[in-house]
C-alpha positions in Angstrom: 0.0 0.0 0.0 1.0 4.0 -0.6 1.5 5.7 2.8 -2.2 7.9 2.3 -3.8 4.1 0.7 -1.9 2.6 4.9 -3.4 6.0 7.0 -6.6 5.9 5.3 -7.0 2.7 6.5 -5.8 2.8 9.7 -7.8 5.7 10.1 -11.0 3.7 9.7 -9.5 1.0 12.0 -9.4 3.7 14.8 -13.1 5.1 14.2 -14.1 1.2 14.2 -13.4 0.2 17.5 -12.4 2.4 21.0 -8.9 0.3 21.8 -6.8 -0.8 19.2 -3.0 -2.9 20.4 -0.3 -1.9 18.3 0.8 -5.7 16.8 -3.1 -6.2 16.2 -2.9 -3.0 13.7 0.0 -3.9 12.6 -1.0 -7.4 11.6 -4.2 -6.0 10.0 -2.0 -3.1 7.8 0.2 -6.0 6.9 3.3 -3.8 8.3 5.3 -3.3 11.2 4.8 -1.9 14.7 7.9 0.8 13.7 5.7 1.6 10.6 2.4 2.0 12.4 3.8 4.6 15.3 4.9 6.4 12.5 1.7 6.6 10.8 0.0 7.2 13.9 2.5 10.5 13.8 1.3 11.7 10.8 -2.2 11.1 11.6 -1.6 13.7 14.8 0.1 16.0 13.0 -3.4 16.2 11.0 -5.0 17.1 14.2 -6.4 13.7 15.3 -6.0 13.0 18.8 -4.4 9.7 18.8 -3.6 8.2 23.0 -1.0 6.0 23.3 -0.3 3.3 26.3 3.1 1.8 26.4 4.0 -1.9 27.6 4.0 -5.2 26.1 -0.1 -4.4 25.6 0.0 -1.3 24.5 -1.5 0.5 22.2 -3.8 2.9 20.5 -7.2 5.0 21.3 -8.7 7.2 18.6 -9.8 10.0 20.9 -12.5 13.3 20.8 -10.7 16.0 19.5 -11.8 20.1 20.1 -12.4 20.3 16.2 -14.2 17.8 13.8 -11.4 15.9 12.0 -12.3 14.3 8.5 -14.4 10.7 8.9 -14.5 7.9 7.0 -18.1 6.1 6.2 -18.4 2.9 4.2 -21.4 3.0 1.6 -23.9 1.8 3.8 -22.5 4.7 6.6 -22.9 7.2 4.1 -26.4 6.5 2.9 -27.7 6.1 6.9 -26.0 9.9 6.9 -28.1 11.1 4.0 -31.3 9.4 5.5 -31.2 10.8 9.1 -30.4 15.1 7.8 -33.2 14.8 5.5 -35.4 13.6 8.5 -33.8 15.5 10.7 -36.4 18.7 10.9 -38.9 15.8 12.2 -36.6 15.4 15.4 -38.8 18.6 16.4 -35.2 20.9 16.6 -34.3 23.8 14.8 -32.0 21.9 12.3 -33.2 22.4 9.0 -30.7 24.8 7.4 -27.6 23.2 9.1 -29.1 19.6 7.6 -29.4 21.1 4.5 -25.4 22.4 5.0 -24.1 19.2 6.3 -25.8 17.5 3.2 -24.1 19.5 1.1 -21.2 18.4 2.7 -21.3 14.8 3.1 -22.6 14.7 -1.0 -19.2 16.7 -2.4 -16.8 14.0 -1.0 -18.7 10.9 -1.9 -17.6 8.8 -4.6 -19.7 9.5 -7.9 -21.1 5.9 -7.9 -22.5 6.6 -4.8 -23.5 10.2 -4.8 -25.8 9.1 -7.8 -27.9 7.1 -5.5 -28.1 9.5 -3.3 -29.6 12.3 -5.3 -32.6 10.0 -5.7 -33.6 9.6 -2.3 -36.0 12.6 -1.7 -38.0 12.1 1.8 -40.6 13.7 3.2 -40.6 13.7 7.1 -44.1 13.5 9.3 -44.3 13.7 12.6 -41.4 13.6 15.4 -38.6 10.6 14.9 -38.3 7.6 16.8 -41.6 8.2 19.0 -43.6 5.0 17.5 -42.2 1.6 16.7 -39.7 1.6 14.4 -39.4 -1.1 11.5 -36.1 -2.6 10.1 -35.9 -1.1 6.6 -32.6 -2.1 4.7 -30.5 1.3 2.7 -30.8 -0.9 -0.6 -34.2 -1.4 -0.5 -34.7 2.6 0.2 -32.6 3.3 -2.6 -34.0 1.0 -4.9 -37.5 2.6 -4.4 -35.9 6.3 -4.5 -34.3 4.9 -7.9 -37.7 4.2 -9.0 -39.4 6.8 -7.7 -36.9 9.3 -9.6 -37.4 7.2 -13.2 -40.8 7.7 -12.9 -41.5 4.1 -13.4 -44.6 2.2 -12.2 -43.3 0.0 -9.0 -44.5 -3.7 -9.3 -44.7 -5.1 -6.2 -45.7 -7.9 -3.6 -47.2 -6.6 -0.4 -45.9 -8.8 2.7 -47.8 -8.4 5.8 -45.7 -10.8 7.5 -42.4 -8.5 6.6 -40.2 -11.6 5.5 -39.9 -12.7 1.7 -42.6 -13.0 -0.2 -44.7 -16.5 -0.9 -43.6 -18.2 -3.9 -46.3 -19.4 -6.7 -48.0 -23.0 -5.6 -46.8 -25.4 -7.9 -48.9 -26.4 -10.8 -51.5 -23.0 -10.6 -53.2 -24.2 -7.9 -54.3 -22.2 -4.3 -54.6 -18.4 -4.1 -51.7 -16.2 -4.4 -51.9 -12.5 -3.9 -52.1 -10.2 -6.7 -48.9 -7.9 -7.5 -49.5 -4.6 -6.7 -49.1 -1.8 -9.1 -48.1 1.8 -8.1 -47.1 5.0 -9.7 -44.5 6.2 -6.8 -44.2 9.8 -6.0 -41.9 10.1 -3.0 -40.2 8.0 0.2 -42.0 9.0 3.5 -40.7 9.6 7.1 -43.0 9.0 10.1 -42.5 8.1 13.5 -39.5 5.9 13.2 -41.2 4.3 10.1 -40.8 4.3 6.4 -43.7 4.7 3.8 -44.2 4.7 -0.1 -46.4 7.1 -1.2 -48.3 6.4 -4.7 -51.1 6.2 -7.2 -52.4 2.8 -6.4 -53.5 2.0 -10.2 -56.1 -1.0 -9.2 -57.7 1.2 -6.4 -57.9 4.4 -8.9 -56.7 6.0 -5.2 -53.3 7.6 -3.5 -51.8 5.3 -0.6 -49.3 5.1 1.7 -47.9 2.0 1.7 -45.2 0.2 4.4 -42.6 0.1 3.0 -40.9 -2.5 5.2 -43.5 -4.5 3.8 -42.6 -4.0 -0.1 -40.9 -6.4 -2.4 -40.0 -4.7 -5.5 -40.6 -7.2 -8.4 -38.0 -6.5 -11.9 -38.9 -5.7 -14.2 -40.6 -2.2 -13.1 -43.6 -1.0 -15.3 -43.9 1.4 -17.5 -42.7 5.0 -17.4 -45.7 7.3 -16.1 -46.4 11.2 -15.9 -46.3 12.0 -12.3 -49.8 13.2 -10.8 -50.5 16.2 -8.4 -51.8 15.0 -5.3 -54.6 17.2 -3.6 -53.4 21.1 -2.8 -50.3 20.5 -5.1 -48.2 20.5 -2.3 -46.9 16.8 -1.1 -45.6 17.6 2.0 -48.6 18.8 3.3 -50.9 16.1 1.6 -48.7 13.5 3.3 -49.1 15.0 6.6 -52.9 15.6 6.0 -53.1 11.4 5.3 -51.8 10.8 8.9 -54.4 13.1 10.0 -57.0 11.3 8.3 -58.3 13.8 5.4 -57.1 15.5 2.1 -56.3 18.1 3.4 -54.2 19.5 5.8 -56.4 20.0 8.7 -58.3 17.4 11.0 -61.8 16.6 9.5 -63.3 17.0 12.8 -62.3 19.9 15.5 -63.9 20.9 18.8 -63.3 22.9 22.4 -64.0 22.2 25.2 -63.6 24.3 28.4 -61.5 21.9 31.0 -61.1 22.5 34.6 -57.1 22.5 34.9 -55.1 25.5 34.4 -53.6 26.1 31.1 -49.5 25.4 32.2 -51.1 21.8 33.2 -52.4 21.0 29.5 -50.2 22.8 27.3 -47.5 19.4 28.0 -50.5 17.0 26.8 -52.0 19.2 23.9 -50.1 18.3 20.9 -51.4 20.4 18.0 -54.3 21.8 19.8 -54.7 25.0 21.2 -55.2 26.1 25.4 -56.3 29.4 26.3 -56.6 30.4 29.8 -60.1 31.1 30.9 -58.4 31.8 34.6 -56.0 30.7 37.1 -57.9 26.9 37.3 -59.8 26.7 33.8 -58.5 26.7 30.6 -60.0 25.9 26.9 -58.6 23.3 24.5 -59.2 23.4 20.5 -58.3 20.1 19.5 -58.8 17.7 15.8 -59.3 14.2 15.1 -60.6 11.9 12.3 -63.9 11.5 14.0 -66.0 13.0 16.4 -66.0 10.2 18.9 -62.6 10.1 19.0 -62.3 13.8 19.1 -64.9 13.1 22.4 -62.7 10.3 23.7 -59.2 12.2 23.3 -60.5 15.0 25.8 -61.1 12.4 28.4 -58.1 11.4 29.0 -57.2 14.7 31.2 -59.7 12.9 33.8 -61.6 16.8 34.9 -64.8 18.0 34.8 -65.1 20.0 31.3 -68.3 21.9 29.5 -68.5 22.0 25.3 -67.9 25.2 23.7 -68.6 23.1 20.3 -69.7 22.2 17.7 -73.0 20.5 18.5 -71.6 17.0 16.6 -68.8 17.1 19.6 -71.4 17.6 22.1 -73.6 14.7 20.4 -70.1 12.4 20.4 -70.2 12.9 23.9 -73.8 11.8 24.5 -72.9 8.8 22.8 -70.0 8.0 24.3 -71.4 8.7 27.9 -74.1 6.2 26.9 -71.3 3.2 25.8 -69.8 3.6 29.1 -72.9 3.5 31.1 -73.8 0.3 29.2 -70.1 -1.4 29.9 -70.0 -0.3 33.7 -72.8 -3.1 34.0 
């Protein structure tokens, strides 16, 4: 190897692991102990902060330095990378421009193979990361649908519920095997630590969201297509209105109710709704949902007494509610 080919790896041998002993690097480099203090040399003098213990086990610690030296990521680092600063702005922090910056970044060094594949992988984010169940989602299989997604190519797939591989034809034609689904794909989705497909479902003549831990593309893809405009043109917004239950971006049902709590005592369990104080001890809550029972429901979990402001199909969720409970208290 070339002294830069010998540093560049032993560079990534120290971000791999925290302690490294100096005949184990050695033996990895295919060089000598001599040979691999010197290199560790050259990488301080590049302003890594390299500890050394002496002794017949010594050896060497890769350690934090007070600037950000230059990292090493293998392909599947790099693409992770890419994935979590477009999703960052869902982490509910002010990071969106130094994402955006650090993006930049991380795309001018890659190799051109790879920075290809990267371009295609436009995500929209919804809702904060990591606060629902996350599902295993391999960096192929993401860039394989962003690939798709960018050709503008229908997407055959198989649909597993079960999340393994998908069932095989019965031999001889016989038994019932699931249809493959057919999709015009508009854009890779983000949403509490899980990963949808959003798409023109061309059997159901409807948009959809599908899990994509779930997908298993099928070769060879469809047909080239002319992308559609979901509802309101704007697909950020039309994805977020789908988790909210409408086509638009706005819950299809929204009450208030006046609850006997002060305001600083709601405001942590409000999520998108809106508290006004009435006074010290009562406060008003405008809240959505996808229906007006659960609307009614979602207001009983603050366990106070509470009046409704409105609307009347709130108060009438309530009645109904009131009356389910009665009948399952015995």
């Amino acid at each position: 190897m070339t002294t830069t080919s010998r540093l560049l790896q032993l560079l990534s041998l120290l971000q791999a692991r925290r302690d490294w002993p100096g005949p184990e690097l050695a033996a990895r480099l295919g060089t000598t102990d001599r040979t691999v203090r010197r290199d560790v040399e050259r990488l301080r003098g590049m302003g890594y902060r390299i500890s050394a213990t002496l002794g017949p086990h010594g050896g060497y610690r890769l350690d934090a330095g007070s600037e950000l030296p230059p990292l090493l990521f293998d392909d599947e680092q790099a693409v992770a990378v890419a994935v979590a600063l477009q999703t960052a702005p869902a982490s509910g922090a002010a990071l969106q421009e130094a994402a955006v910056r650090a993006l930049a970044t991380v795309r001018q060094v890659l190799p051109s193979r790879l920075r290809r594949r990267l371009d295609t992988l436009r995500v929209s984010a919804v809702g904060r990361a990591g606060d629902g169940a996350p599902a295993d989602v391999s960096p192929d299989l993401l860039l394989t649908l962003a690939e798709v997604v960018r050709a503008r190519e229908v997407l055959r797939f198989d649909d597993d519920a079960r999340g393994g591989p998908a069932a095989p034809a019965p031999p001889g034609g016989g038994g019932q095997v699931a249809p493959v689904r057919r999709t015009e794909p508009l854009r890779l989705v983000s949403s509490h630590g899980r990963w949808y497909l959003l798409g023109w479902d061309l059997d159901r003549e409807d948009w959809r969201l599908y899990s994509v831990d779930r997908v298993r593309p099928r070769t060879p893809n469809g047909p080239r297509f002319t992308p559609r405009v979901v509802p309101g043109g704007d697909v950020d917004e039309f994805v977020s209105s789908r988790f909210e239950g409408s086509d638009t971006n706005a819950w299809p049902c929204r009450g208030t109710v006046v609850l006997h709590l002060p305001a600083r005592e709601v405001l942590p369990f409000a999520g998108d709704g809106t508290v006004v104080a009435v006074d010290d001890e009562r406060c008003t809550l405008e809240a959505g949902s996808w229906s007006w029972g659960a609307l009614a429901a979602s207001y009983g979990r603050f366990e106070v007494p509470m009046e409704v402001v409105g609307p009347p199909e709130l108060l009438a969720a309530f009645g109904v509610l009131a009356d389910r409970y009665r009948a399952a208290s015995g």
